[in-house]
N, C-alpha and C positions, 0 to 999 in steps of 0.2 A: 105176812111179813115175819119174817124169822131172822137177819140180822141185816145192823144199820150202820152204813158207812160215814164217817165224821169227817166231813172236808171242812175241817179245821184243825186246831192245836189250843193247846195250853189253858184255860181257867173255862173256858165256856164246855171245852171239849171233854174236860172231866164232869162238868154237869151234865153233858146229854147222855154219856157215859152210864150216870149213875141211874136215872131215870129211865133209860134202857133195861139196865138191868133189873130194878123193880118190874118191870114190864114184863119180864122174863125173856127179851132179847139178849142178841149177840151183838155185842159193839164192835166194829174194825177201826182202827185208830192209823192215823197218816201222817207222814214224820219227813220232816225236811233232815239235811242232816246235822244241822244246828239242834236240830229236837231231838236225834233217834237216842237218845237215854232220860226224854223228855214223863214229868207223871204222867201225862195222859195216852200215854206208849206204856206203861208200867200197868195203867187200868185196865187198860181195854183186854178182848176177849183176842185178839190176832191184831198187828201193826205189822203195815207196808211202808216199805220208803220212798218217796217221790220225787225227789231231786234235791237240788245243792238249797243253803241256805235262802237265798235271796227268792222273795216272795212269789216273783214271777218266772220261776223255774221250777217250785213247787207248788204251795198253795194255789195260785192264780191257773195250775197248766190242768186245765180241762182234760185233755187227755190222759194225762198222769193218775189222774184222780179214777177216772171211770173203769182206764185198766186195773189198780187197785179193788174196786170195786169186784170188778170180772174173776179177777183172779182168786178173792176172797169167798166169791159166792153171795154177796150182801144182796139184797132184793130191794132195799135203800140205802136215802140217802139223806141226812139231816147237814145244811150248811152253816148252822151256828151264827152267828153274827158277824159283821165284815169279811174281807175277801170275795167270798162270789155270794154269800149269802142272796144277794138283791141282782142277782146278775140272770135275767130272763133266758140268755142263750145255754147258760149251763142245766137251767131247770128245763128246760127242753131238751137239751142232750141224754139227761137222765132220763125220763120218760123214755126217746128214741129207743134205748138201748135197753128198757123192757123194766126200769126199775121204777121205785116209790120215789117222788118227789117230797119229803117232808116240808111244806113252809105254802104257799098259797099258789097261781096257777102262774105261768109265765105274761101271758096278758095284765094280771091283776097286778105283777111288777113292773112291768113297762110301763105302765097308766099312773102308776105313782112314783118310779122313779125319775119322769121328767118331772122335774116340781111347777113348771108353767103350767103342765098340762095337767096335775094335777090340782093346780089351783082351781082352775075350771071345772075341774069335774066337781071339786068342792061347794064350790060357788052355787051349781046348775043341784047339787045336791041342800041347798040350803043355806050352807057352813059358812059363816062372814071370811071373807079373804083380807090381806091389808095392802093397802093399795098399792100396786106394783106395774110394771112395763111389760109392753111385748119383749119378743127375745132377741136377742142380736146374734147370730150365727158366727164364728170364727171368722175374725176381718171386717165385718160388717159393721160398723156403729153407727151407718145414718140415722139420725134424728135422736141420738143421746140426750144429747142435750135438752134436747126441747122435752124430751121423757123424762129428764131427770127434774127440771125445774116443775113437771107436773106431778110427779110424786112426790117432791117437796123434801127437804134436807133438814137432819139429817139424813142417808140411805144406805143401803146395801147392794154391793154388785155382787151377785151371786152367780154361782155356776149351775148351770140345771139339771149336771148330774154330779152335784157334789152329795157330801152329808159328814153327820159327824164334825160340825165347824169345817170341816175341808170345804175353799175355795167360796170363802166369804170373804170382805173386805168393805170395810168401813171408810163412806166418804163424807167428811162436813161442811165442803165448798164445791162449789162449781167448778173453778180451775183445777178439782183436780178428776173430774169422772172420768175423763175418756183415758186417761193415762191407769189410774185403776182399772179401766174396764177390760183395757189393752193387756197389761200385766194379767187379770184374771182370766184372759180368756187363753193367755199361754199355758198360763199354770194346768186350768182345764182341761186343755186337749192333750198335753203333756200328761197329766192324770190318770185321766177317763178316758179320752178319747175326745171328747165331745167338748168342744167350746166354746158351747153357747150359753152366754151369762142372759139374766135379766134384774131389775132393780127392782126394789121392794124399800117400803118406810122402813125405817130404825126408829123405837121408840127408846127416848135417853134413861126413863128409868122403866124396864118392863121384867115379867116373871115371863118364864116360859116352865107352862105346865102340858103336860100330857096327860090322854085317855088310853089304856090298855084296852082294848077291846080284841074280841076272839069272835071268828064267822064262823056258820058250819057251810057255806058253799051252796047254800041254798036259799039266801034272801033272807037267812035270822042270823040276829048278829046279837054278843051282849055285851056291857064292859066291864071292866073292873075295878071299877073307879083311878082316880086320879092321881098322877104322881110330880109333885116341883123337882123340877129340873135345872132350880134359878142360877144356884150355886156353881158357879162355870168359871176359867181360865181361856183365853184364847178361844171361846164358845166351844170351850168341849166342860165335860159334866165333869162334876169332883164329887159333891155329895148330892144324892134324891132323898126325896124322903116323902111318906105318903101317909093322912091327907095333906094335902098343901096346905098349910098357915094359912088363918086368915081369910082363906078364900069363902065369901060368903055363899051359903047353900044356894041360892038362887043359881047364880053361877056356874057353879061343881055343877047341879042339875045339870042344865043349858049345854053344858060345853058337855055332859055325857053324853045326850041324846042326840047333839051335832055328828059328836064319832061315831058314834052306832048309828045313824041316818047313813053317812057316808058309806060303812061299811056296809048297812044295807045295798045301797044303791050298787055296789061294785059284787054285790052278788061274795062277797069276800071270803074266805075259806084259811083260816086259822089266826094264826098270831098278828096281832099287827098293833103299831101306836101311831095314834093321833095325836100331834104339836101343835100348842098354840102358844102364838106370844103374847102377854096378860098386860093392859096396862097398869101398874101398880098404883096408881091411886085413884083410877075410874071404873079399874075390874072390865072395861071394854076387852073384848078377847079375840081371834084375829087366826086363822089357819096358818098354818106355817109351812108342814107336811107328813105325807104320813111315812110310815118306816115300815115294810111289808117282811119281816124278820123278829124274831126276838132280840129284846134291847138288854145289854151291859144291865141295866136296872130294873131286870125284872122279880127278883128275890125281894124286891121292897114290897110287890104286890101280892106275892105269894107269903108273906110272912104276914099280910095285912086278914086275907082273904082265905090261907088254905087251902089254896088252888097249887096244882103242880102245872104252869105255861107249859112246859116239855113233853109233859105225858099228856095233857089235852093236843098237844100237837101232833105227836106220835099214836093218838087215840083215834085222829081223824082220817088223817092219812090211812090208817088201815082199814078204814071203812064201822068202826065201831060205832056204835048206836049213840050219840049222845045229847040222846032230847030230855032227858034227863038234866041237864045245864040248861036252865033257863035266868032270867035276871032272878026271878023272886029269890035262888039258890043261892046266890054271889052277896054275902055280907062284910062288912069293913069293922074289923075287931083294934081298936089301939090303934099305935103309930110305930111306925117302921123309919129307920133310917141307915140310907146306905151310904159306906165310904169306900171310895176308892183309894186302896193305898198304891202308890206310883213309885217304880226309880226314878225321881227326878229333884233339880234341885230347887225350891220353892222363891228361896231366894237373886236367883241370876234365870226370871220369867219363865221359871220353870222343865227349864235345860236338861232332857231325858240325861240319864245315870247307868248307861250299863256296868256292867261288871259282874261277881263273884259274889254272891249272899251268903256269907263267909257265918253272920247269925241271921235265921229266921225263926222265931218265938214266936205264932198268931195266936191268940187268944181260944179257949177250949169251947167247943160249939155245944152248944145245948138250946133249952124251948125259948132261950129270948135272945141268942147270940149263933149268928150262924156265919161260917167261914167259907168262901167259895175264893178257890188257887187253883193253879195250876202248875204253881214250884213248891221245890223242898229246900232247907236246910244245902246250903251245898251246889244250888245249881247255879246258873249262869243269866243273868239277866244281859240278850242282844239287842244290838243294834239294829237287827231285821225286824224286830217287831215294835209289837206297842209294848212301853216299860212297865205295864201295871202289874203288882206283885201278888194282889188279893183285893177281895171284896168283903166289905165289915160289915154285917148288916143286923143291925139292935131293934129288938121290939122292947112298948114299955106302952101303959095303959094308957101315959099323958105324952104329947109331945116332949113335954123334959123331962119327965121320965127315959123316954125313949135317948133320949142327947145325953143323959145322966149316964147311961147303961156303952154309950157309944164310946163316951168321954173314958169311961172305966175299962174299957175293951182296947183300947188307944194304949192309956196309959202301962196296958198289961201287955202289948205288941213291943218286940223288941228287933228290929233291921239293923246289920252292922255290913259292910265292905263296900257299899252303895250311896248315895246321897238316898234317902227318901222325904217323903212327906208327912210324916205317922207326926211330929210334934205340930206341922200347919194342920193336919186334918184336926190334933186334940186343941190346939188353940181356937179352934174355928166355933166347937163345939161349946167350948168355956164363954166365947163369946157374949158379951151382954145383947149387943143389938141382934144379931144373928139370935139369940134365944127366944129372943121377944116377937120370935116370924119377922123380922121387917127387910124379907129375903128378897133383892132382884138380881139382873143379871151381869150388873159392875159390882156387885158385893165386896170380889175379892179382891180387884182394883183401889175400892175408896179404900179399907181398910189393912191395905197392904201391909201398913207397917207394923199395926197390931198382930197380923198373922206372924208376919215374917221372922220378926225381931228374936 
């Protein structure tokens, strides 16, 4: 392996970027034309350009990608997170066409990107499931009902190849399942392609924590410990932070050695995270799914840990020796906490904010503050992507400590031409109950108007 092609953009894409180049690779960087004066076009070692702005004429276009590839000479290919990251048929393409697949094998994505089928495999591997329905296929909802009164309300109709909060939807009565299910399953097939939902329990107050765990593809798996996730809008994440609050050892145990089971069992081969939903006041914990990519909130684990996720991924793929990595190696130093800063507006449910970053100020990176972007001063936050502007992520020896150091990194971020959320992330932080761990996943609902105000 001599250079890696990034079929992605913008903050992720300047990380695999960087950790390339430690590696001594060649990066190629790939640019829609909303990006082609994009930072992650400025880092890389050569930038092709792949189509018009809109996702599915660049990023998404398979063949776009792999001529880029061909043409550049890359021998891989790292997918970054979203877009085709988790997309089996692109990971097959690659291989076809003679390259490195970076990220786990195509089978191992299929098998955890339907999440029914992966709940099973969960289940058959150990790992508690929470109790949920068969699937309903596109059009199909015979016997809803009678599925949903047995999984018992409140629930969730989910899409079975959603992720990321995509094509979730919360129901609290019976009159209304089959009209959500219906709605989700357009949403779905409109999406993904696929629209087949299944139901699953909602617990009214629960944590969703995850295990980071890494395979070598050969039946040893380790993790990295734990990372809370609870902190969410609309079920997508705002801030992680690792170790979870609170969570008592017994537990953190348990719920490691469930993900590394798992990961055994599926023979699993690099990065991957394992989600569970936690009940907050009986710590019962519950598979959710797993994510066979690097996640948005992996800098929490490696600021905890030491570990670079990218270059052990980049390590493996090339076939590098790394039995050296065993659990006894993997320690948990302090607390990490990560913030996502967003164009969006906090107040009107959080209403993306494109436009012009007319000021960008981020906080200067050193041993307990670390900055991951993918814009500068000057550029252009669009409407084709996701609005996120940068990732905050504070180490400190205590939990507030670590919220101490976040709060001070906040207060020193400065965003002007945009709506953002840099004053809800520092309020969140300042937070009394939030400080005291008593983190789940309506947090920012109950106390909306402390953030917002």
């Amino acid at each position: 392996m001599h250079k890696i092609l990034i079929a992605n953009r913008g903050e992720i894409a300047c990380r695999i970027i960087r950790s390339a180049h430690e590696l001594g690779l060649k990066a190629v960087a790939v640019y829609s034309e909303a990006d082609k004066n994009a930072l992650h076009v400025e880092r890389a070692d050569e930038a092709v350009a792949i189509g018009p702005s809109k996702p599915a004429e660049s990023y998404l276009r398979v063949d776009n990608l792999l001529a880029a590839a061909r043409q550049t000479g890359a021998d891989a290919v790292h997918p970054g997170y979203g877009f085709l990251a988790e997309n089996s048929g692109f990971a097959r393409e690659v291989a076809a066409a003679g390259m490195t697949w970076i990220g786990p094998t195509p089978e191992q994505i299929e098998a955890m990107g339907d999440k029914e089928r992966a709940r099973g495999l969960a289940s058959a591997a150990g790992v508690p499931v929470v109790p949920g329905s068969p699937r309903f296929p596109t059009g199909e909802l015979g016997g809803l009902v009678e599925a949903a009164d047995a999984v018992g309300y409140p629930l969730l109709v989910k899409a079975s190849a959603g992720g990321g909060g995509i094509g979730m939807r919360l129901v609290q009565h019976a009159d209304e399942v089959v009209k959500v299910a219906e709605a989700t399953q357009t949403m779905a097939q409109r999406s993904f392609g696929d629209g087949t939902v299944f139901l699953e329990r909602f617990l009214p107050k629960a944590r969703h924590v995850e295990i980071q765990v890494f395979g070598f593809g050969d039946g040893r798996a380790v993790h990295l410990f734990e990372r809370d996730c609870s902190t969410q809008r609309r079920f997508q994440k705002v801030v992680e932070e690792s170790p979870a609050p609170g969570l008592p050892e017994e537990v953190r145990r348990r719920m490691a050695q469930a993900a590394v089971a798992l990961a055994q069992s599926q023979r699993y081969a690099g990065a991957g995270t394992v989600e569970f939903i936690v009940d907050a006041a009986s710590f019962e914990y519950f598979f959710l799914e797993m994510n066979t990519r690097i996640q948005v909130e992996h800098p929490v684990t490696e600021m905890i840990t030491g570990f670079d996720l990218v270059e052990l991924q980049i390590r493996l793929a090339r076939g590098d020796d790394l039995s050296a990595v065993t659990q006894d190696t993997i320690k948990s130093r302090g607390h990490a906490v990560e913030c996502r800063l967003y164009a969006e507006n906090p107040a009107k449910m959080f209403l993306p904010s494109p436009g012009t970053l007319t000021t960008l100020h981020l906080p200067e990176p050193g041993e307990h503050v670390r900055v991951d972007t993918g814009v500068r001063h000057g550029d252009v936050i669009t409407a084709f992507y996701d609005p996120m502007i940068a990732k905050l992520v504070c180490w400190g020896e205590t939990r507030l400590a670590a919220l101490d150091a976040a709060e001070l990194a906040l207060r020193s971020t400065r965003i002007e031409g945009i709506w953002n959320n840099v004053d809800f992330l520092r309020r969140l932080m300042e937070h009394e109950v939030f400080r005291r761990g008593d983190v789940y996943t309506g947090f920012i609902d109950a106390y909306k108007a402390d953030l917002t105000s």
